[in-house]
C-alpha positions as CSV (number, residue, x, y, z in Angstrom):
1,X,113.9,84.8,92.2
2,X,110.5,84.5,93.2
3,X,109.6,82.2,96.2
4,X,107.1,79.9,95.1
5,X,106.6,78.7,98.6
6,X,105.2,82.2,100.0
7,X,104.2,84.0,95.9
8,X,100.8,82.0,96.7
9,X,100.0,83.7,99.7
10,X,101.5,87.1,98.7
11,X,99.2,86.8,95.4
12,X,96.3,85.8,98.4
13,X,96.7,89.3,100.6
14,X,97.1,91.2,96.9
15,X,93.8,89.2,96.1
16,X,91.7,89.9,99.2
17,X,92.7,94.1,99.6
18,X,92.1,94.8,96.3
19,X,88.8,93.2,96.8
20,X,88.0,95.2,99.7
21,X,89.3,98.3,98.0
22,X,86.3,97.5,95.8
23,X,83.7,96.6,98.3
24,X,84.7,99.8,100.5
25,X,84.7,102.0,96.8
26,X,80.9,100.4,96.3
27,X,79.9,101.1,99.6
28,X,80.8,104.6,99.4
29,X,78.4,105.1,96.3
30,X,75.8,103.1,97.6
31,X,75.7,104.2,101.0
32,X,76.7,107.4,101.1
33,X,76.2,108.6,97.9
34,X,73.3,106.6,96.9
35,X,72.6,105.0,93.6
36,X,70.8,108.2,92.7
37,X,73.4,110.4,93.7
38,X,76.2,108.3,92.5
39,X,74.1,108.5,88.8
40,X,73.3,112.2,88.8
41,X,77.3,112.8,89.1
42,X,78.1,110.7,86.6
43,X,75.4,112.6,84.3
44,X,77.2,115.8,85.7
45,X,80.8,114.8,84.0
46,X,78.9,114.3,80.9
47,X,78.2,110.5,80.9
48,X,74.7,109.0,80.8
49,X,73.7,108.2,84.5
50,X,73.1,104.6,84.2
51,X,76.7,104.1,84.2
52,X,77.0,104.3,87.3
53,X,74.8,101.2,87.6
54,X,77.1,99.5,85.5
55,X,80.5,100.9,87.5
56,X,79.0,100.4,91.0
57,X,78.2,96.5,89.6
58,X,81.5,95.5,88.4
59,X,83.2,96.9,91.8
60,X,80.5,94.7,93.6
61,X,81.1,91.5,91.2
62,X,84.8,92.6,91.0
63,X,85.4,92.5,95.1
64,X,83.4,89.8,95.9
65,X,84.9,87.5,93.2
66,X,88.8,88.7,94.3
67,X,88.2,87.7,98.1
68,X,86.7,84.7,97.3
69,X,89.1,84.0,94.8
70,X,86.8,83.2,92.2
71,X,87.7,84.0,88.2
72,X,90.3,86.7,90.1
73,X,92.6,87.2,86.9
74,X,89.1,88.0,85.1
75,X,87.4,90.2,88.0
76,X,90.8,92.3,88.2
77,X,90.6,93.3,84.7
78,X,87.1,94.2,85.0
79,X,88.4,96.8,87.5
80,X,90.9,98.3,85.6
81,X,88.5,100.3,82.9
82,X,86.8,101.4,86.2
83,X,89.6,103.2,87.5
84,X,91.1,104.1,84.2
85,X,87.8,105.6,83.8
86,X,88.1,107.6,87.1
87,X,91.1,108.8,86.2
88,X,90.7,110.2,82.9
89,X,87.2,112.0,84.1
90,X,87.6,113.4,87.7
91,X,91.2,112.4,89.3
92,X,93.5,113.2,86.4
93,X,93.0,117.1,86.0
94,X,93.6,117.5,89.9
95,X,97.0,116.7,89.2
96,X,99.0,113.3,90.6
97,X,99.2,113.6,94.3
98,X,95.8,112.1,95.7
99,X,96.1,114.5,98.4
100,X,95.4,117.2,96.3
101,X,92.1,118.7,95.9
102,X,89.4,116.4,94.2
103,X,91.9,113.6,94.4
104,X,94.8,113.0,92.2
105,X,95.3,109.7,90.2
106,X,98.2,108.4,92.1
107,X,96.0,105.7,93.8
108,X,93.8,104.7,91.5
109,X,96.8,104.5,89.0
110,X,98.5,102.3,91.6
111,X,95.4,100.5,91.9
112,X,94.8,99.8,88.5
113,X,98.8,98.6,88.5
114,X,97.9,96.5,91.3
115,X,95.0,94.8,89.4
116,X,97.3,94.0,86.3
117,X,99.7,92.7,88.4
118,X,97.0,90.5,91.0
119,X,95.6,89.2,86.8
120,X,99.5,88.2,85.7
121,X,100.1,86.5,89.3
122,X,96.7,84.6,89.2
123,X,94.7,83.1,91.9
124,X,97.0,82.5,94.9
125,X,96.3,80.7,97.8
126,X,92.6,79.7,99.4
127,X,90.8,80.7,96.1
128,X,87.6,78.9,95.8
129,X,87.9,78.4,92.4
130,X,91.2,78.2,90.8
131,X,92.4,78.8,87.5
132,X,92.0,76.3,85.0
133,X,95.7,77.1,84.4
134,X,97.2,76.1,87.7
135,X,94.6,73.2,88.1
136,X,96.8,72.4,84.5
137,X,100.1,73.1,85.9
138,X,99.5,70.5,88.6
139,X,98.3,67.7,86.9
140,X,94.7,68.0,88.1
141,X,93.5,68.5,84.1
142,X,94.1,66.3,81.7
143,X,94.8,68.8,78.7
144,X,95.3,68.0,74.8
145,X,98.4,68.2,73.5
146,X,98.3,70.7,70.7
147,X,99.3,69.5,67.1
């Protein structure tokens, strides 16, 4: 049994560290990396650089909108092609263990697991902008009955 009194703030810490996953993960490829470099790699593995404008975006978008708790069901599915994606091109071949060399795909797996489950649990606690769904389930919408 789930307790709703505490699931709120459970689905809140969820919400907030896989944010910062994604801001720390952006960081890395813009300031470390760079833009530049983070593009030429991506051409390297065969895809056209300016994905990696696109990639380093949605882990922007994606990690500021799950700390703030804005659209966070929709901004932690937008993650998951990202790390599918880094699974399937770099971190799968090196095997599962991310300790491995080149990384394994244990964590991003468990990361992408993480984000289905933060965009099944919703919004939790302290989100700026809830769900129309909860906002529904406590009587703060007024919703059509459907016929």
């Amino acid at each position: 049994m789930i307790d709703s009194r505490t699931a709120p703030y459970a689905a809140l810490v969820l919400r907030v560290t896989l944010g910062a996953l994604f801001l720390a993960h952006a960081s890395l490829k813009l300031f470390v990396f760079t833009p530049a470099g983070t593009a030429k790699f991506f051409g390297s593995l065969g895809f056209p650089p300016e994905l990696a404008y696109l990639v380093m975006t949605v882990e922007v978008l994606s990690g500021i909108a799950l700390i703030l708790g804005v659209w966070t069901r929709y901004a932690a599915l937008a993650g998951i092609p990202v790390l599918l994606g880094a699974i399937f091109t770099v971190h799968g071949a090196a095997g599962f263990f991310f300790t491995n060399p080149k990384g394994g795909w244990e964590f991003p797996a468990f990361w992408a697991i993480a984000l289905a489950a933060q965009a099944l649990l919703g919004d939790g606690a302290f989100a700026l902008r809830p769900s129309r769904d909860v906002e529904a389930a406590n009587g703060q919408l007024s919703v059509a009955p459907s016929r």
